[in-house]
C-alpha positions as a Markdown table, in Angstrom:
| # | Residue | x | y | z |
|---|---|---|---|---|
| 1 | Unk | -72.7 | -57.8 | -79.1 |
| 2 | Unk | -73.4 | -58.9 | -75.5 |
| 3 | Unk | -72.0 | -57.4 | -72.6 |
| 4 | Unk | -71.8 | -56.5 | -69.3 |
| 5 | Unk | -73.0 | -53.0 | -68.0 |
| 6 | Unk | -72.4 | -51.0 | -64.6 |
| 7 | Unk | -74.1 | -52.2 | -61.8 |
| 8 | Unk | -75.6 | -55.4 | -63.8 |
| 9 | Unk | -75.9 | -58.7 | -61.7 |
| 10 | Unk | -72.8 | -60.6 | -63.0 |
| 11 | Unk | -73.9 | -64.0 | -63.9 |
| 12 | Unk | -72.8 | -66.9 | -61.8 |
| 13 | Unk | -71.1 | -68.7 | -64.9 |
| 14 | Unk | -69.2 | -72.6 | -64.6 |
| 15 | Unk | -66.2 | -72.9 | -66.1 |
| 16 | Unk | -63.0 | -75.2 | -66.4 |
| 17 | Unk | -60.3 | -73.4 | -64.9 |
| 18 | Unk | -56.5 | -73.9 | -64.0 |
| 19 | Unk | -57.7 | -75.1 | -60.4 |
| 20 | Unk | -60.5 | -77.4 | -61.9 |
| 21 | Unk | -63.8 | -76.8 | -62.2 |
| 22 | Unk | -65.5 | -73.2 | -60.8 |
| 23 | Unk | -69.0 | -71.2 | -60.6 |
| 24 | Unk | -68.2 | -67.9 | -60.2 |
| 25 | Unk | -70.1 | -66.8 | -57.1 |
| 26 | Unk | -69.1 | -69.6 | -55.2 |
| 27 | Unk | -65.5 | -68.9 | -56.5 |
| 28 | Unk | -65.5 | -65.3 | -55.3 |
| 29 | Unk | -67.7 | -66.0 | -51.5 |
| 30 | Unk | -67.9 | -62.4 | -49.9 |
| 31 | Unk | -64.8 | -61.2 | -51.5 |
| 32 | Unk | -64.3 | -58.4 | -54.7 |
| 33 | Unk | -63.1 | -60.1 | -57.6 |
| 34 | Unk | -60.9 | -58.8 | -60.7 |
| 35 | Unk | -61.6 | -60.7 | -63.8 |
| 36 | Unk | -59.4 | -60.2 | -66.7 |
| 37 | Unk | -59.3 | -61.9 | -70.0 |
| 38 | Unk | -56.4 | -62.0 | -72.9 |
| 39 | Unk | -56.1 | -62.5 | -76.5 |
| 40 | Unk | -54.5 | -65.9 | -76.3 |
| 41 | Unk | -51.8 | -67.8 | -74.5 |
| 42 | Unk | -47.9 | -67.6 | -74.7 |
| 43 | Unk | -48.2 | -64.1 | -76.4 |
| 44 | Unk | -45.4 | -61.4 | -75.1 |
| 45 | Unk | -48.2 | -58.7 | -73.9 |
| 46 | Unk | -50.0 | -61.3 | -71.6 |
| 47 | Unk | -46.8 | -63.1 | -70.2 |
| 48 | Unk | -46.1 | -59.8 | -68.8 |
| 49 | Unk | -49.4 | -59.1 | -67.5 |
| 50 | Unk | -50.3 | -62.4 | -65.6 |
| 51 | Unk | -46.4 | -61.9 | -64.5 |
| 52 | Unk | -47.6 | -58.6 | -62.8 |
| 53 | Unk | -50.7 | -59.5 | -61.9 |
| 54 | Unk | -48.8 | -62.3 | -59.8 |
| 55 | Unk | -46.5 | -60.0 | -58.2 |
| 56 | Unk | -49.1 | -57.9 | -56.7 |
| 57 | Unk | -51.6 | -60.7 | -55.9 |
| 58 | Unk | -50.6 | -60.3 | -52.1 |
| 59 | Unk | -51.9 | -56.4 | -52.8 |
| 60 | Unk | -55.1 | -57.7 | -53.8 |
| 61 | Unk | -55.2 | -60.0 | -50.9 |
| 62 | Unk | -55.2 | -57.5 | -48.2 |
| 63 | Unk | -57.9 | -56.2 | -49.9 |
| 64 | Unk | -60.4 | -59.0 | -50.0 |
| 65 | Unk | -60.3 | -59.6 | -53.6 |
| 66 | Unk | -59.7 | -62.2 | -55.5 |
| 67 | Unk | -58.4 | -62.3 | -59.4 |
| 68 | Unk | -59.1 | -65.1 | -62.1 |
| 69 | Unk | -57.8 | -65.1 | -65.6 |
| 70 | Unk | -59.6 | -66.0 | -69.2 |
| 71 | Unk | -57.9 | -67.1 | -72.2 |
| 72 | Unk | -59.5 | -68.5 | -75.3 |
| 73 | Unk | -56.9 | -71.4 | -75.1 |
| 74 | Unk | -57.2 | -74.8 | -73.4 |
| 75 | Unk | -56.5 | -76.2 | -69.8 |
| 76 | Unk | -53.2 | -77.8 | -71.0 |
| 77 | Unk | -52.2 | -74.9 | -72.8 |
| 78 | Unk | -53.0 | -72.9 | -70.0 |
| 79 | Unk | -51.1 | -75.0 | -67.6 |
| 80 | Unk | -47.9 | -75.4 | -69.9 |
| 81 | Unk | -47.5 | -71.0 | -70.1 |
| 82 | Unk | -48.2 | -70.7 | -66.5 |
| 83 | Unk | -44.6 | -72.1 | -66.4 |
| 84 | Unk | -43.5 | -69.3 | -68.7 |
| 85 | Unk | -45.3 | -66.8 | -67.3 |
| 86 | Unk | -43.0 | -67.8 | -63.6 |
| 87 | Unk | -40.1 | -68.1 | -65.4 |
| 88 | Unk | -40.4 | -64.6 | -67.1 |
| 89 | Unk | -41.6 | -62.6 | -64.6 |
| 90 | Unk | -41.0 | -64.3 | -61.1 |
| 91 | Unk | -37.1 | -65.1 | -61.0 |
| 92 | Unk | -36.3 | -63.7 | -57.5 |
| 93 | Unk | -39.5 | -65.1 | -56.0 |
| 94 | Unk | -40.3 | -68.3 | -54.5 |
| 95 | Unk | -43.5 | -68.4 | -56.4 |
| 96 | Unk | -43.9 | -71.9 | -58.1 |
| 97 | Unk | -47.5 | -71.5 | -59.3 |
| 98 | Unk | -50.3 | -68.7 | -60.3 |
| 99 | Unk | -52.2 | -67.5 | -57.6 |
| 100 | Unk | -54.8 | -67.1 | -59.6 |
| 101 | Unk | -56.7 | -69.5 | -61.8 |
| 102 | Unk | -57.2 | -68.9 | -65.9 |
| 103 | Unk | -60.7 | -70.0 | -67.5 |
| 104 | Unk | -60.6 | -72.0 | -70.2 |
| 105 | Unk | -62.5 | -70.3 | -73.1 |
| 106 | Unk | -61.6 | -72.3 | -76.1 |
| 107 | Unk | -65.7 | -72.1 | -77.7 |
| 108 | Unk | -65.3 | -68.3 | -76.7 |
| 109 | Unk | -68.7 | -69.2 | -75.1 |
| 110 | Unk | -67.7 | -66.6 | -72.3 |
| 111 | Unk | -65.6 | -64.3 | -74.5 |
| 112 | Unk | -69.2 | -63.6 | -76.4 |
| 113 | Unk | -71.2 | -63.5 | -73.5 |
| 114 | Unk | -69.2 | -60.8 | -71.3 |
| 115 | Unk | -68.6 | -58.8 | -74.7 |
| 116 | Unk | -65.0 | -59.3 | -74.9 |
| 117 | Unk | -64.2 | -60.1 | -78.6 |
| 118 | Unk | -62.1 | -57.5 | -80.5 |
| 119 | Unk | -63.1 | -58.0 | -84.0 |
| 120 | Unk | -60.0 | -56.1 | -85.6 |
| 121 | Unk | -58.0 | -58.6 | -84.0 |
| 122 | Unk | -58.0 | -62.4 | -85.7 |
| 123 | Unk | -56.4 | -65.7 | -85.0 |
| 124 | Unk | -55.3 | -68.0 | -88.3 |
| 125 | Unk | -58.8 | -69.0 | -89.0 |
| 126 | Unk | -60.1 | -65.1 | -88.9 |
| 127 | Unk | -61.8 | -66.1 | -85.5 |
| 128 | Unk | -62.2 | -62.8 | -83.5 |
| 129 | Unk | -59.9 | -62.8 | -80.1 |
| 130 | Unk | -60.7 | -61.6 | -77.0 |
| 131 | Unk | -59.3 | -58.2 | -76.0 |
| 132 | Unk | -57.8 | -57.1 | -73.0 |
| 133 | Unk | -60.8 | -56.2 | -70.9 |
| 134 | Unk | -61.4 | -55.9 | -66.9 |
| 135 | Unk | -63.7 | -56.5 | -64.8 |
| 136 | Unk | -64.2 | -55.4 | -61.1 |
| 137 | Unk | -67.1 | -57.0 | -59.6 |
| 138 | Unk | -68.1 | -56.2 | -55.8 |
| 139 | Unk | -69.1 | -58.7 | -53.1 |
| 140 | Unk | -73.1 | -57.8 | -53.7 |
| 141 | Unk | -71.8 | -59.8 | -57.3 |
| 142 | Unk | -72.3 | -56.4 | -59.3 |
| 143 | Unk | -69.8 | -55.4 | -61.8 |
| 144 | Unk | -68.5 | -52.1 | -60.2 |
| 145 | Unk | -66.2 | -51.0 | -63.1 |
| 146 | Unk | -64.6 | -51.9 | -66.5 |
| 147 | Unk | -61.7 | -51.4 | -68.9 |
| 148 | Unk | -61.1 | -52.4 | -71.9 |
| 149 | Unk | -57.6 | -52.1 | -73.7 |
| 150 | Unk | -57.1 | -52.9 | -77.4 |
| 151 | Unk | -54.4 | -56.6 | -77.7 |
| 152 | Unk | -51.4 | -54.1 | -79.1 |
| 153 | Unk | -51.8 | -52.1 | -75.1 |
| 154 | Unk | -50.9 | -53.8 | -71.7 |
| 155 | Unk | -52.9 | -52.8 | -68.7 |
| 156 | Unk | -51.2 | -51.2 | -65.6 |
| 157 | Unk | -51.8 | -53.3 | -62.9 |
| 158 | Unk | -51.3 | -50.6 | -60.4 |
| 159 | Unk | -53.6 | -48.4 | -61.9 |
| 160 | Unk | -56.4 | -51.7 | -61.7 |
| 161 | Unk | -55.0 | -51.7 | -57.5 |
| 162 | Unk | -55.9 | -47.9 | -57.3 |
| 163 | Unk | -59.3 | -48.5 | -58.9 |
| 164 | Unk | -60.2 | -51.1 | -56.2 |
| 165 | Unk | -58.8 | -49.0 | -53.8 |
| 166 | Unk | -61.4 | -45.7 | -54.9 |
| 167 | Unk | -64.3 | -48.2 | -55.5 |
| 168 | Unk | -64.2 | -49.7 | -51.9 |
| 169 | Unk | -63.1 | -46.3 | -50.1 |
| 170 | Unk | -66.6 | -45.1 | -52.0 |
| 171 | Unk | -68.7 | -48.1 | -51.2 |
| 172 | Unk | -71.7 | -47.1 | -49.0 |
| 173 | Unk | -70.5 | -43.3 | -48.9 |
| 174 | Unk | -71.3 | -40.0 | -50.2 |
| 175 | Unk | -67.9 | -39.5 | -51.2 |
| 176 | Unk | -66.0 | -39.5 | -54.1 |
| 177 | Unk | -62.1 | -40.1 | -55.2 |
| 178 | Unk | -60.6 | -37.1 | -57.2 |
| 179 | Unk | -58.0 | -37.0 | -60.2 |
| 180 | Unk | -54.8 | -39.5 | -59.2 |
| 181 | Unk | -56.5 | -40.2 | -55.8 |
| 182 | Unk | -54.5 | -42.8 | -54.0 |
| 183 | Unk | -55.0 | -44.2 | -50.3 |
| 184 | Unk | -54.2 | -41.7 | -47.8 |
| 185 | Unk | -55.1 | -38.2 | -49.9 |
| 186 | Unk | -58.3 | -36.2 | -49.5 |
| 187 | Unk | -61.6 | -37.6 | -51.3 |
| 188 | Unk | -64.5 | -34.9 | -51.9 |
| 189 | Unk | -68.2 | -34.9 | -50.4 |
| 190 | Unk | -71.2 | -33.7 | -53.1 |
| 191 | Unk | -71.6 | -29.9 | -53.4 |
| 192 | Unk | -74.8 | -30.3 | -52.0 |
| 193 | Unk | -73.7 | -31.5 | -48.2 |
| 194 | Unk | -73.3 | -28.3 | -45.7 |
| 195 | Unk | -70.0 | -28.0 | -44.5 |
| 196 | Unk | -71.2 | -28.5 | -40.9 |
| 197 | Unk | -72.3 | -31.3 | -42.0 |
| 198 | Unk | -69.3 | -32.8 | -43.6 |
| 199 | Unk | -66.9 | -31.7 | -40.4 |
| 200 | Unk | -69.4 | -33.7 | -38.2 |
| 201 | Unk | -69.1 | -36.7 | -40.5 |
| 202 | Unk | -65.2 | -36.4 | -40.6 |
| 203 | Unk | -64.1 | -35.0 | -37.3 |
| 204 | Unk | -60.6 | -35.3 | -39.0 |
| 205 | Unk | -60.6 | -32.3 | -40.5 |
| 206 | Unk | -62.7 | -31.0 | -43.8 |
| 207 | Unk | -61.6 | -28.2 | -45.9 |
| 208 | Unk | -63.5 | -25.5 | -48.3 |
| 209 | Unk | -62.6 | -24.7 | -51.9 |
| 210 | Unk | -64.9 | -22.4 | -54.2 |
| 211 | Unk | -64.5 | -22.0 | -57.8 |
| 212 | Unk | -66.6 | -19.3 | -59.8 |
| 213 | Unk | -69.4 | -21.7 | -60.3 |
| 214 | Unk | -69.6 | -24.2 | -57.6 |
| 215 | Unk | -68.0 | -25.2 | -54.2 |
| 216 | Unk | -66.1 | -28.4 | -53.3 |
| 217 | Unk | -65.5 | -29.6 | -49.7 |
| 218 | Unk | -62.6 | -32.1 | -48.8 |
| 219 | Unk | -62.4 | -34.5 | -46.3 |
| 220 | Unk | -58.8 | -34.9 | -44.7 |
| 221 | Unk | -57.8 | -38.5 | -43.9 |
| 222 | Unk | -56.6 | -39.9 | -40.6 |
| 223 | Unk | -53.8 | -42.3 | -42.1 |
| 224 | Unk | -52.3 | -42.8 | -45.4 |
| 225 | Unk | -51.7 | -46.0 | -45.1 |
| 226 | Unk | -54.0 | -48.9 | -46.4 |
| 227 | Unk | -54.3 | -51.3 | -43.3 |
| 228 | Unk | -58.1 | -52.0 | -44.4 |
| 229 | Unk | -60.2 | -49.8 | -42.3 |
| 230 | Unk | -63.0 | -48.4 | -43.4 |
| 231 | Unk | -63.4 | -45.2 | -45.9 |
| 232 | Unk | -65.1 | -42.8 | -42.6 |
| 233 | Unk | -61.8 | -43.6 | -40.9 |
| 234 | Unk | -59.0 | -43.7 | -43.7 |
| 235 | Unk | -59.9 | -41.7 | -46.3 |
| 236 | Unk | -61.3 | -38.2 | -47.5 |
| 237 | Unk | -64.1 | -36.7 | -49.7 |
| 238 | Unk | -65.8 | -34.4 | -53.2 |
């Protein structure tokens, strides 16, 4: 089947969405984009999930990326659960619409393209849905990272906000993100970068652990907050 791979050019599709019609690129400008499909509308799993994916949509603003939904229903359809997705998840909020658009996918013309079917899971007619996959796609319009979750799991949106966080603290660097990193904590610099090295790179402080069989150097970070500065200033290293 089709699909998308890491760092393949992510094809600048047109569809019908909740906000009319779109081509991705144009959709996305200079920003990171999170796209994320579902098996179909009104179902419990992905009321919940576009519900959370709305909370947190002012997360993904601050940093620079922007989220659009597929579904292999149709625009009305689409438009008629966004009211039940708001009225499920988004009772305490002054949210009246998605901040996000959905595709429309009804010909699964996408779906087949970007490899998201899950044959072991059927509509009435035996038609394969799509599963729950994700997409993280940088502003060079590469896709960066995907996950792909069987219809019977939700995804953790946080977990998704973390991602984004590691991918564009690594962007550009020679730095990696280690086990439950999170914005603020140490990343690692290769094995292969001297220490000297490293300390000049991150005046912040770096710091020197070796195991029997290799060595691992950690940059400290200046703050733990994200405020959107850039990974040599915020962050740490492998």
């Amino acid at each position: 089947m089709p699909g998308m791979l890491l760092g393949d050019a992510f094809p600048n599709f047109e569809a019908e969405t909740t906000i009319g019609k779109i081509k991705l690129h144009e959709f996305l400008g200079d920003s990171w984009g999170v796209l994320f499909s579902h098996p179909r509308d009104y179902t419990p799993v992905c009321t919940t999930e576009l519900g959370r994916a709305a909370r947190l949509s002012t997360e993904f603003s601050k940093r620079n990326v922007k989220m659009i939904a597929l579904s292999i229903d149709c625009l009305e359809d689409h438009h008629s659960w966004s009211k039940d997705i708001l009225a499920y998840n988004c009772e305490d909020s002054d949210c009246r619409s998605l901040p996000f658009p959905i595709i429309a996918d009804s010909k699964r013309e996408l779906a087949v393209a970007l490899g998201m079917l899950d044959p072991d899971e059927k509509d009435k007619d035996g038609l394969p849905l799509t599963a729950r996959c994700v997409f993280i796609i940088g502003p060079d319009k590469r896709l960066k990272l995907s996950i792909l979750y069987p219809a019977t799991t939700g995804r953790n949106f946080d977990e998704i906000l973390r991602a984004v966080d590691s991918l564009q603290a690594t962007a550009g660097k020679r730095v990696s993100t280690p086990a439950d990193w999170k914005p603020g904590d140490c990343v690692m610099v290769p094995a292969s970068m001297p220490e000297e090295e490293a300390a000049a790179l991150f005046p912040a402080g770096v710091y020197t652990k070796t195991c029997p069989l290799a060595r691992s150097t950690c940059a400290t970070p200046r703050s733990s907050e994200h405020d959107g500065d850039t990974p040599d200033s915020q962050h740490s290293f492998m």
